[in-house]
C-alpha positions in Angstrom: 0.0 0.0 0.0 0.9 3.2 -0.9 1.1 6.6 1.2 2.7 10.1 0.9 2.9 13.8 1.7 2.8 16.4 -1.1 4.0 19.6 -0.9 6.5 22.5 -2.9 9.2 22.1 -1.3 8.7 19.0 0.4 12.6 17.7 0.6 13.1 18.8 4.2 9.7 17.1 5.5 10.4 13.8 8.1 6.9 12.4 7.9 8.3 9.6 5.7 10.5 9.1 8.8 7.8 8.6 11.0 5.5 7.3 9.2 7.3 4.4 7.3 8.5 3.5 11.0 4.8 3.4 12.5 3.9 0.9 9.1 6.9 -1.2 10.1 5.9 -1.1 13.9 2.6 -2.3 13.3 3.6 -4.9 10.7 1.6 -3.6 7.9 2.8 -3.6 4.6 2.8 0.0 3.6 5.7 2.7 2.2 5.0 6.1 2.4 7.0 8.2 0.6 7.0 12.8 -0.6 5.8 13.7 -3.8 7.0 17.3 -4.9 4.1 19.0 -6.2 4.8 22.6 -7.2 1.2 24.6 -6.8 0.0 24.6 -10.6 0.2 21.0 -10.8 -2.1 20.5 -7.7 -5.1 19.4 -9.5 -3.1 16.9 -12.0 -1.4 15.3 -8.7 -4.7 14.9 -6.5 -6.2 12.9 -9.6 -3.1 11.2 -10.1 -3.0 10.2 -7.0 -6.4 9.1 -7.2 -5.9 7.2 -10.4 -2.7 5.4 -8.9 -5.3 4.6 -5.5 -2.7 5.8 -3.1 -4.4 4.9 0.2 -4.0 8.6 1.5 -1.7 11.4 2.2 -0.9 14.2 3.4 -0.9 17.5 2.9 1.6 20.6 3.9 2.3 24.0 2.7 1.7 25.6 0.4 -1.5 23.2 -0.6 -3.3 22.8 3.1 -6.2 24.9 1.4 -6.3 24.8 -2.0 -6.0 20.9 -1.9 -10.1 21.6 -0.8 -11.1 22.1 -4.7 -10.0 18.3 -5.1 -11.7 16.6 -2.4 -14.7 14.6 -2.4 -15.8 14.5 1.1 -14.3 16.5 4.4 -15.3 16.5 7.9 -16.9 19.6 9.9 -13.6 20.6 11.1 -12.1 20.8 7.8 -15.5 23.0 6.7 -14.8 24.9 9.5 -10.7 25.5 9.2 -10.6 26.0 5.5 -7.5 23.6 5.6 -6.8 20.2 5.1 -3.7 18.1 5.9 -5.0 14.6 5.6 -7.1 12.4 2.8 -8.0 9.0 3.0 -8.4 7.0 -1.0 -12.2 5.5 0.5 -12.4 3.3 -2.9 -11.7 6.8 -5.3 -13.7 9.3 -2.8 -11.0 11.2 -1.6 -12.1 12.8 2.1 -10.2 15.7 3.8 -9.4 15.7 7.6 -7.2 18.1 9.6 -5.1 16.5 12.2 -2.8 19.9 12.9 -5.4 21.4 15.9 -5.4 18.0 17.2 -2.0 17.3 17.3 -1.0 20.8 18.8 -3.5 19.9 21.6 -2.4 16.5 22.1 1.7 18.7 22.1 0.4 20.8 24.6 -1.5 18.6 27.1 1.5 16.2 27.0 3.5 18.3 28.2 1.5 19.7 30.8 0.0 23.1 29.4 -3.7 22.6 29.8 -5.2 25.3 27.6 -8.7 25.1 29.3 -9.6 28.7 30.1 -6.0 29.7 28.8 -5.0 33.2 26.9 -3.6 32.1 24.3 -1.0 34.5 21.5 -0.8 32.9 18.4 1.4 33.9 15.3 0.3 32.8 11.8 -3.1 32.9 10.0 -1.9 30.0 7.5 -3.3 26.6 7.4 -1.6 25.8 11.0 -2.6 28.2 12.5 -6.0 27.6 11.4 -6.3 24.3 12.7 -4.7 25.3 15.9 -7.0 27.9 16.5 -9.9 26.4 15.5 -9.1 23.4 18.2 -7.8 25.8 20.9 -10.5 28.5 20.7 -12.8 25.9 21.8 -11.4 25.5 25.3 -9.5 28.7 25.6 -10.6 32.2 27.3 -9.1 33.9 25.0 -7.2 34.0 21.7 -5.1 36.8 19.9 -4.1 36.6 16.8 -1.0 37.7 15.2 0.1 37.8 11.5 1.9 39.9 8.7 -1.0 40.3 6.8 -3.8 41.7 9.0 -6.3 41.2 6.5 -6.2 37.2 6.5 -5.6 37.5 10.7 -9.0 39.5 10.9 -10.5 37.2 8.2 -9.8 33.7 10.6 -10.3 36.2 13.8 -14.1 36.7 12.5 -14.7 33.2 11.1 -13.9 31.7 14.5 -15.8 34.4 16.5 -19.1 33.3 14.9 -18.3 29.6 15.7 -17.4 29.9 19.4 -18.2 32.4 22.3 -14.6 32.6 23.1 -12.8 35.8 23.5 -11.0 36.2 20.0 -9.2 39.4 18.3 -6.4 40.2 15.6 -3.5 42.5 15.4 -0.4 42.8 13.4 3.1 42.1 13.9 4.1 45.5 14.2 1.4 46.8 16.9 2.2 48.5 19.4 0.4 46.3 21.4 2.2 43.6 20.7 4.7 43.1 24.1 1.3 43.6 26.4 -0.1 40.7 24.5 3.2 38.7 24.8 3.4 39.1 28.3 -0.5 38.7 29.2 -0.5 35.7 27.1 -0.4 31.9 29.1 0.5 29.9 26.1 2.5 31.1 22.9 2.1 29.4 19.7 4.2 30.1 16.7 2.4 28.5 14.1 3.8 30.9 11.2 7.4 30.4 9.3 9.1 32.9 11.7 12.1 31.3 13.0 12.2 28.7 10.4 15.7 27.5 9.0 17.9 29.7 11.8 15.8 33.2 10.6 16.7 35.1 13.6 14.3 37.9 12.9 11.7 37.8 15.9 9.2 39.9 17.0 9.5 38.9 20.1 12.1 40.1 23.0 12.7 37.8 25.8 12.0 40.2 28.6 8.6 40.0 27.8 8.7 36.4 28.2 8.2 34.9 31.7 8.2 31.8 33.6 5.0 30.2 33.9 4.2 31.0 30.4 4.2 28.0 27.8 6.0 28.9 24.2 5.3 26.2 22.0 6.8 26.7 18.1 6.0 24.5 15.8 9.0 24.7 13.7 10.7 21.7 13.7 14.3 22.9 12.0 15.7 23.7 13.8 14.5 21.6 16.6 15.4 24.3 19.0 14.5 27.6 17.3 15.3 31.0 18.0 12.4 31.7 19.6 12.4 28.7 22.3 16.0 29.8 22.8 14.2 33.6 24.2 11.6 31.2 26.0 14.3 29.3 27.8 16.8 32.5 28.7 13.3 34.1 30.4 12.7 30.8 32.2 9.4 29.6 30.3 8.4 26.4 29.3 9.4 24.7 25.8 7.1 22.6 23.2 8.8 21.8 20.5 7.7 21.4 16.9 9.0 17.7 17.3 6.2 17.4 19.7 4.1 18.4 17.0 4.9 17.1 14.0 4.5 13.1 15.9 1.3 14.1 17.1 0.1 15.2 14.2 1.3 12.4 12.2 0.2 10.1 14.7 -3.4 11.2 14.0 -3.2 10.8 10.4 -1.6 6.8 10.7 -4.7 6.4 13.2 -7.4 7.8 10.7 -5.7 5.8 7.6 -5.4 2.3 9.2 -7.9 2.5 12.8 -4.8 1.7 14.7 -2.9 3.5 17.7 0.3 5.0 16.1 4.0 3.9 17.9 4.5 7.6 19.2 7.7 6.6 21.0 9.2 5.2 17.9 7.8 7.4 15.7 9.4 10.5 18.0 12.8 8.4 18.1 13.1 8.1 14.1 12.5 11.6 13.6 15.4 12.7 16.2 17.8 10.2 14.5 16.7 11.9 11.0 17.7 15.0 12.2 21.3 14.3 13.8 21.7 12.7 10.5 20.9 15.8 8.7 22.6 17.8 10.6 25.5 15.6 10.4 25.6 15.1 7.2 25.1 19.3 6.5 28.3 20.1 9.3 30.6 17.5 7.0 
């Protein structure tokens, strides 16, 4: 059986990594492997991939939402997102699912950040960051969110304000408001590309972090980002995109096969994928 992710660029993703080690955990005989689909080819690859009855895949950026024009079938939390990450092959009726908000809440409560009745900062208005708020705005007693582009921050600030009666606003990066919201905030989520690849260009100071707070960044390369660097100088607690990205893809393997995924393994595979690649990069 046959799996993947697709996604432009899609050479730095280690779901194949966890994924083909969850297959092999659970003895079923599946490969999953990335297909590099630059954005005007999405429609040819979602049917190809239909045609070749790939069992499902996944989805990352920059396709989360326009993959949506393809789909046959997706749940209410998909409708509600505007974002997909996963699709099952359900005998050629391809159906969307979103397992990002889930996995960031699975990230978070693991570690020991409830977000019930939390204030929550979050940066990014893309596809993550709708899933994540869409799944924290549910428990949370407030959210703010932050993102270059107001417009598309005020766009998911008003979709999720007429879905839930929770507390929920939008501002920009460079508001003055910004360090009050930092510091007022009980959980961080970076959920945008800031920080991604060593970009040291933060918003964010880390005097107006604090312990107590929870920073969680779901960039996962570098495994420890800039900004969790500020988190830990300040004393706050870490989440790592690692966290994340296993959750996540643990959610996925349990919608395509019904089975619980090997989190453990799966979280070991992906560090060793990442010494490697950071071995191999330093040589």
């Amino acid at each position: 059986m046959l799996y993947g992710v697709i996604g432009d660029p899609v050479d730095h993703t280690l779901s194949p990594a966890i994924q083909n080690v969850a297959f092999r955990s659970r003895q079923i005989d599946a490969i999953y492997v990335p297909f590099h689909v630059k954005p005007q080819n999405l429609r040819i690859a979602v049917s190809g991939l239909r045609a070749l009855h790939v069992r499902g895949f996944n989805v990352t950026v920059p396709h989360k939402v326009k993959v949506l024009s393809y789909l046959d079938r997706t749940d209410a939390a998909v409708s509600a997102i505007g974002a997909a990450n996963t699709v099952i092959n359900q005998n050629g009726r391809l159906c969307g699912y979103n397992t990002d908000g889930i996995g960031a809440f699975n990230a978070l409560t693991e570690a020991g950040a409830q977000p019930n009745g939390k204030s929550i900062l979050i940066f990014g208005a893309g596809g993550a960051s709708r899933a994540v708020a869409y799944t924290l705005a549910q428990t949370a007693s407030s959210i703010r969110l932050v993102n270059r582009t107001p417009a598309k921050a005020r766009q998911l600030a008003n979709r999720l304000r007429k879905k839930f009666h929770t507390d929920i606003a939008s501002t920009t990066l460079s508001s003055n408001l910004l360090r009050d919201l930092v510091e007022q905030s009980d959980i961080i989520v970076n959920a945008s590309s800031m920080g991604m690849n060593g970009n040291s260009n933060l918003p964010v100071q880390a005097k107006w972090l604090h312990s107590g707070q929870w920073v969680f960044d779901l960039v996962y390369k570098p495994s420890q980002t800039r900004l969790l660097d500020l988190a830990a100088s300040a004393g706050a607690n870490r989440i790592t995109g690692l966290d994340m990205l296993v959750n996540q893809g643990a959610c996925s393997f349990k919608l395509w096969t019904g089975m619980e995924a090997p989190r453990v393994g799966m979280r070991h595979a992906v560090e060793q994928k990442l010494l490697e690649k950071e071995y191999a990069e330093s040589s």
